[in-house]
Every structure is written in structure tokens, then in C-alpha cells.
N, C-alpha and C positions, 0 to 999 in steps of 0.2 A: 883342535880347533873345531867347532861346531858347523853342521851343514847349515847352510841358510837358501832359502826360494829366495831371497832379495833383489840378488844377480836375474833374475829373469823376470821381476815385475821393474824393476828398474827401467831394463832392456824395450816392455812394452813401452813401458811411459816416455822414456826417449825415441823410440816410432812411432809414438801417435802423436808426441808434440810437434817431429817434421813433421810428419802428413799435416795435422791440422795449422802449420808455419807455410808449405808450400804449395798445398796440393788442393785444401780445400776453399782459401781465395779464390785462386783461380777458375775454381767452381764455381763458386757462387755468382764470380763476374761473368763467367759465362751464362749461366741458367739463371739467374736470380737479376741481373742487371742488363743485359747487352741483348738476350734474348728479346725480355719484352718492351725492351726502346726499341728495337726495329733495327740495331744496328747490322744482325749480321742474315737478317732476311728468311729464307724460309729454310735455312742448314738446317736448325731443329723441329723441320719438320716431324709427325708419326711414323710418314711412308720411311724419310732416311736414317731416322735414329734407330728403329726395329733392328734390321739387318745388325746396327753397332753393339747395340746393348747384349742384344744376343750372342755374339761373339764369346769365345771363352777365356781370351785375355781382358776385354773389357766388362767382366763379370767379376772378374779377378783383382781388377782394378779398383773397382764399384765394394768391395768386398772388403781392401785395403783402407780407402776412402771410410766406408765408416764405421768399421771394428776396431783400428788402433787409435784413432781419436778417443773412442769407448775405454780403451784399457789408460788412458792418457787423464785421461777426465778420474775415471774408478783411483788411481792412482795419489791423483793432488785432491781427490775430495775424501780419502782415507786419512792424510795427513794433513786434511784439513781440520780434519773434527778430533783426530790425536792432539793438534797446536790449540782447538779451543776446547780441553781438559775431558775428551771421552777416552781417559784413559784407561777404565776398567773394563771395557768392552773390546779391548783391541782385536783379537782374533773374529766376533762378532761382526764388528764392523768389515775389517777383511774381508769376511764369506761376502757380506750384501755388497759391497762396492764389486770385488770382482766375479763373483756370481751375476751381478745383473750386466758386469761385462760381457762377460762368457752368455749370458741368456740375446744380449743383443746380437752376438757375433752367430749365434745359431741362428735366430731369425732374420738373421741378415741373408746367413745362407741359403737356409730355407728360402725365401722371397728369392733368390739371386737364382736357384739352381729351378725354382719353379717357372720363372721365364721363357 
């Protein structure tokens, strides 16, 4: 039986499609919608979200957030363009979808660990 990587892009694309199912709604209604109608007042303040951000669980968090949505996206836009007939380029395509995963999940760090 032949080794295959599948089992572990697979594995991404099913944790980024939770995250991006449960974790990044909720985001976005927090910071994208509730913030700026005034609902929840001055919690996301600069003074009190510094102290949060910086924290090393919630860099962690912030890291999770939006790397495997990256490997989730890289994942269904490889066998997107496989379904509409790039079929001679397969491993090509591969490298740039999860290469530009793996490059966002660096700069995600980078940005995350420079804070």
C-alpha cells in the first residue's frame, strides 16, 4: 500500500472548516458588528485589549483563528481547480495553495510573536 500526505491535509481542512464554522462568527459579531453599534461599550477598549492580546494563550488563540481557516480554504481551492479540469498541474497547484498556507501561517506568527 502506498504512503499518502492526504491523511494530514485532510485533518487541516477539517480544523479549519470548525474554526471557520464556530470560532470565527463569533468573531466577527464581536469585532465587526456589536463593537461598533455601541453594544458592548468601551470592553474593546486599546487600554483593555493590550493586556489580552498579549497574553500567550490568546496569541495562541489569534494564531488558531487564522492559520487553519488558511489550510481549509488552501484545501477546497486545490480541489476546486482539480473539479474544473487543472488536471495536469496537480502537484503544482498543491505547492501554491498550501505554500501560500504555510507563508500565511508564518506571518501570522511573525505579526503574533512581534506583539
Amino acid at each position: 500500500m502506498a504512503r499518502t500526505r492526504e491523511p494530514f491535509w485532510w485533518l487541516l481542512f477539517a480544523a479549519g472548516g470548525t474554526v471557520a464554522a464556530f470560532l470565527v462568527p463569533v468573531h466577527i459579531l464581536l469585532t465587526g458588528i456589536a463593537v461598533p453599534a455601541g453594544w458592548i461599550g468601551d470592553a474593546f477598549a486599546y487600554e483593555r485589549i493590550l493586556p489580552l492580546v498579549t497574553h500567550p494563550l490568546s496569541r495562541l488563540y489569534l494564531f488558531v483563528l487564522i492559520t487553519l481557516p488558511l489550510f481549509h480554504w488552501a484545501h477546497r481551492f486545490r480541489f476546486t481547480l482539480a473539479d474544473l479540469g487543472l488536471h495536469g498541474a496537480r502537484r503544482l497547484v498543491a505547492v501554491l495553495c498550501y505554500g501560500s498556507a504555510f507563508l500565511g501561517a508564518i506571518l501570522a506568527a511573525v505579526v503574533l510573536v512581534s506583539l
